[in-house]
VMD Tcl script that draws the C-alpha trace (Angstrom):
set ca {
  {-4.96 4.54 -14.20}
  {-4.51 2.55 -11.10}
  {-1.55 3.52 -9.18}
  {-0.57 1.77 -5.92}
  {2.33 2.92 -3.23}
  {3.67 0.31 -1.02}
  {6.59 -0.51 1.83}
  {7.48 -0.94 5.21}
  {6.68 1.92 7.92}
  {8.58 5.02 7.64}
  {9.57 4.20 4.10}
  {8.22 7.57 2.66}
  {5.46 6.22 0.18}
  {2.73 8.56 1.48}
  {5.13 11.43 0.64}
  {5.70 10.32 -2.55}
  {2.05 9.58 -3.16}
  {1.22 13.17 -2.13}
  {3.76 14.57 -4.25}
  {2.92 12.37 -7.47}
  {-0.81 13.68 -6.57}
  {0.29 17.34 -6.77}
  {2.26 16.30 -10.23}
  {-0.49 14.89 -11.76}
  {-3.04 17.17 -10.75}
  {-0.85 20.29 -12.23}
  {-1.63 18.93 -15.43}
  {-5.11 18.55 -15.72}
  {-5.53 15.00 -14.32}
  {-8.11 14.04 -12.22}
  {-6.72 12.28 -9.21}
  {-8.55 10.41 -6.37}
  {-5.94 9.15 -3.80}
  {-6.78 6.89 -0.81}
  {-5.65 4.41 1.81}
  {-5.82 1.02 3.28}
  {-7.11 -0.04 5.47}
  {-9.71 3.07 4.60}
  {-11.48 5.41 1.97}
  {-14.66 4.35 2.59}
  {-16.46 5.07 6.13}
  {-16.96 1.31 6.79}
  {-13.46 0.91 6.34}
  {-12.12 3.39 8.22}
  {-14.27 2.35 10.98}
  {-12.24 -0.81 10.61}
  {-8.88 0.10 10.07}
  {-9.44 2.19 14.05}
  {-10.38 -1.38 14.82}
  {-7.40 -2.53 13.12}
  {-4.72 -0.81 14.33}
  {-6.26 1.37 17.68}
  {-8.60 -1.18 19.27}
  {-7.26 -2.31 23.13}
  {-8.55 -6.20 21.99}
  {-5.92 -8.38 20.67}
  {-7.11 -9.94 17.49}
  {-6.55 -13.03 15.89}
  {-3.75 -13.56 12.79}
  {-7.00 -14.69 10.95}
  {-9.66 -11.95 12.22}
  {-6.74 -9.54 11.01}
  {-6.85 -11.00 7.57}
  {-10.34 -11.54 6.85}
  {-10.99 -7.48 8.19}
  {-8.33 -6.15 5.86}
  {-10.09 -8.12 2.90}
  {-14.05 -7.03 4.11}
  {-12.67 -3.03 4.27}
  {-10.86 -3.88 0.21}
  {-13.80 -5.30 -0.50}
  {-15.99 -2.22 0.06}
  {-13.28 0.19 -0.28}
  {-13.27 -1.13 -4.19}
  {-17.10 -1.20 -5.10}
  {-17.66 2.34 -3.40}
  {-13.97 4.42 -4.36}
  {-11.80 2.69 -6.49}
  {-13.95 1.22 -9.52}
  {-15.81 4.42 -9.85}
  {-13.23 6.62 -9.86}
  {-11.46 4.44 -12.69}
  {-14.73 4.11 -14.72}
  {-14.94 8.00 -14.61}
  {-11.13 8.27 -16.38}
  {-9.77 9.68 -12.85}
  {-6.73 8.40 -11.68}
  {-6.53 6.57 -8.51}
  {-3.46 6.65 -6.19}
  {-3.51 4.45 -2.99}
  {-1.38 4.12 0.00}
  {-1.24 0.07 0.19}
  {-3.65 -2.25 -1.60}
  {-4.06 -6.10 -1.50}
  {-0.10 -6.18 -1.73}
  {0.39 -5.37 1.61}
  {-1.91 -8.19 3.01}
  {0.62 -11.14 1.44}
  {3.46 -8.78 3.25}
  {2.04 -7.92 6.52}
  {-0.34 -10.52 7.23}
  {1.32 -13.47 5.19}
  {5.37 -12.76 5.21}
  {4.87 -11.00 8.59}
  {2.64 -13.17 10.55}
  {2.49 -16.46 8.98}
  {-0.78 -17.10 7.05}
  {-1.12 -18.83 3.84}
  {-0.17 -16.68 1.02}
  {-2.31 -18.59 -1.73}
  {-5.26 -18.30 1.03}
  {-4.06 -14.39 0.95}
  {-3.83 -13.85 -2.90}
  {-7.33 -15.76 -3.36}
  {-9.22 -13.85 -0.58}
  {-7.95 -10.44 -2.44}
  {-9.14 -11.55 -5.51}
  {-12.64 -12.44 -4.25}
  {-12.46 -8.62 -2.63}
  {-11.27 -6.78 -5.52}
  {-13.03 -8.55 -8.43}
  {-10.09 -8.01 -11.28}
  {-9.57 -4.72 -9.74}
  {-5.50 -4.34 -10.02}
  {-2.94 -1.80 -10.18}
  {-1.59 -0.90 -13.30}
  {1.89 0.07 -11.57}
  {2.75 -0.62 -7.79}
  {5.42 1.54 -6.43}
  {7.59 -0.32 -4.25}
  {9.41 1.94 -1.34}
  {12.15 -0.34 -0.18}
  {14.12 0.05 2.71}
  {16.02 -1.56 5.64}
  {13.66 -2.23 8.28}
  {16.75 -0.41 11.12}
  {16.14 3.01 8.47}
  {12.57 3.51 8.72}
  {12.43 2.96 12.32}
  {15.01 5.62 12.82}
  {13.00 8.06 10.38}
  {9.56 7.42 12.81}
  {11.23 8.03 15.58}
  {9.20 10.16 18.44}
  {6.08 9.19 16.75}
  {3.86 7.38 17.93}
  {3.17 3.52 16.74}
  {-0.16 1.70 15.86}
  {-0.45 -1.72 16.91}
  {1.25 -2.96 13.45}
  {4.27 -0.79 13.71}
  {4.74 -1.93 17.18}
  {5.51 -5.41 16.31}
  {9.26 -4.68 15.87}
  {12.49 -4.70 13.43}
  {12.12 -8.66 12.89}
  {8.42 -8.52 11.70}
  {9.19 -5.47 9.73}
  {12.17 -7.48 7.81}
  {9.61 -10.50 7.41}
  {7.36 -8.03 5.45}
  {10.48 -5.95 3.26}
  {11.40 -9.48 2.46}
  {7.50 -10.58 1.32}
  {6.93 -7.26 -0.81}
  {10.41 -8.03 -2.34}
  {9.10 -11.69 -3.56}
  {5.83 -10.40 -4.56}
  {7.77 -7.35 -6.72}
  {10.17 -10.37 -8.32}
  {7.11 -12.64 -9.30}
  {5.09 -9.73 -10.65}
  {7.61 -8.06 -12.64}
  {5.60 -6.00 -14.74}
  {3.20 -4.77 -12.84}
  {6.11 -3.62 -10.24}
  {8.67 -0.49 -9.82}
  {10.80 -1.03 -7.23}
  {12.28 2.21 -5.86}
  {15.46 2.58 -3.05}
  {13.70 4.24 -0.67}
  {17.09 4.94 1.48}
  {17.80 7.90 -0.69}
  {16.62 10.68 -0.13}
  {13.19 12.26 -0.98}
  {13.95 14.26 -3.89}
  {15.94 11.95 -5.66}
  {13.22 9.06 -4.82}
  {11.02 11.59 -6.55}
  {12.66 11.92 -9.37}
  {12.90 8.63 -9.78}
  {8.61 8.36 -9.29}
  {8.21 11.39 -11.82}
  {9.99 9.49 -14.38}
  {7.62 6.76 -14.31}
  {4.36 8.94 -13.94}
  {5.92 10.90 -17.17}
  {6.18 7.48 -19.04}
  {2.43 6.52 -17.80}
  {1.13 10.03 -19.20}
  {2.45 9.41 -22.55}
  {0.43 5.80 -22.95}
}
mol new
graphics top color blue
foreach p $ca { graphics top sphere $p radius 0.5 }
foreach p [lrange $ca 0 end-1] q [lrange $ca 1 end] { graphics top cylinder $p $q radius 0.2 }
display resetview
């Protein structure tokens, strides 16, 4: 089982990805989690690039490294892991590069949705947990920390991408569980435990 956790910054999805990890793993389930950019060392040598390096990149360099780190970060963690029986939890996948890169900065969405899947080769989430939350909310939950060079592009870009994963969740209905992120964590849990509960029992 394929299990993906999306959102805006400071929306609490890699809380409830750790928590939904503990859940699982309390009953016997192997569980692999991991990240984008990341999980691989290739692409975590690109997400530093991503969102530490000092060099501005290009809308389009942005894109094409986010798909090059999938890419690898599917043929070396996530399709083994799945043809083992584990389960795989991961903080973003190709959803967020139609949100970020395409709501967010402009780019061609079909361009987006065709480049993810050359990188992930049929390689999709069975659910996609959707953390959704005002844009002014999650911004006051990170304050004092420290932002990477995505989270420092502001309240407007962050509504651009609330508003992308928000089509993608109403176009791909199934495959989507779109959770209020403004509440808070334990009743978002419970609301993520019900649907792990209902995945166990398939």
């Amino acid at each position: 089982m394929f299990l993906s956790f999306e959102g805006i910054d400071g929306c609490g999805k890699t809380t409830q990805l750790r928590r939904a990890e503990a859940f699982l793993s309390a009953r016997g389930v192997e569980v692999v989690t991991t990240r984008e950019p990341g999980g691989t060392q290739f692409a975590e040598d690109v997400r530093e690039l991503l969102l530490h390096s000092p060099q501005k990149l290009e809308s389009a360099t942005e894109l094409l490294l986010f798909g090059a780190a999938r890419a690898q970060h599917v043929a070396q963690v996530i399709r083994p892991a799945l043809s083992r029986g584990a389960w795989v939890l991961c903080d973003r996948f190709f959803d967020s590069s139609e949100a970020y890169q395409g709501a967010g900065l402009g780019l061609d969405a079909a361009f987006i949705r065709a480049m993810n899947a050359f990188a992930v080769a049929e390689c999709v989430p069975h659910r996609t947990f959707l953390f959704d939350l005002a844009p002014e909310i999650g911004q006051q939950r990170r304050f004092g920390e420290k932002n990477d060079k995505i989270e420092a592009r502001g309240l407007e870009f962050q509504a651009q991408v609330r508003d992308g994963f928000l089509q993608i969740a109403r176009r791909e209905t199934a495959r989507f569980v779109v959770m209020d992120a403004a509440r808070d964590v334990e009743t978002v849990w419970s609301a993520v435990e019900i649907e792990l509960r209902k995945l166990l029992e398939k």
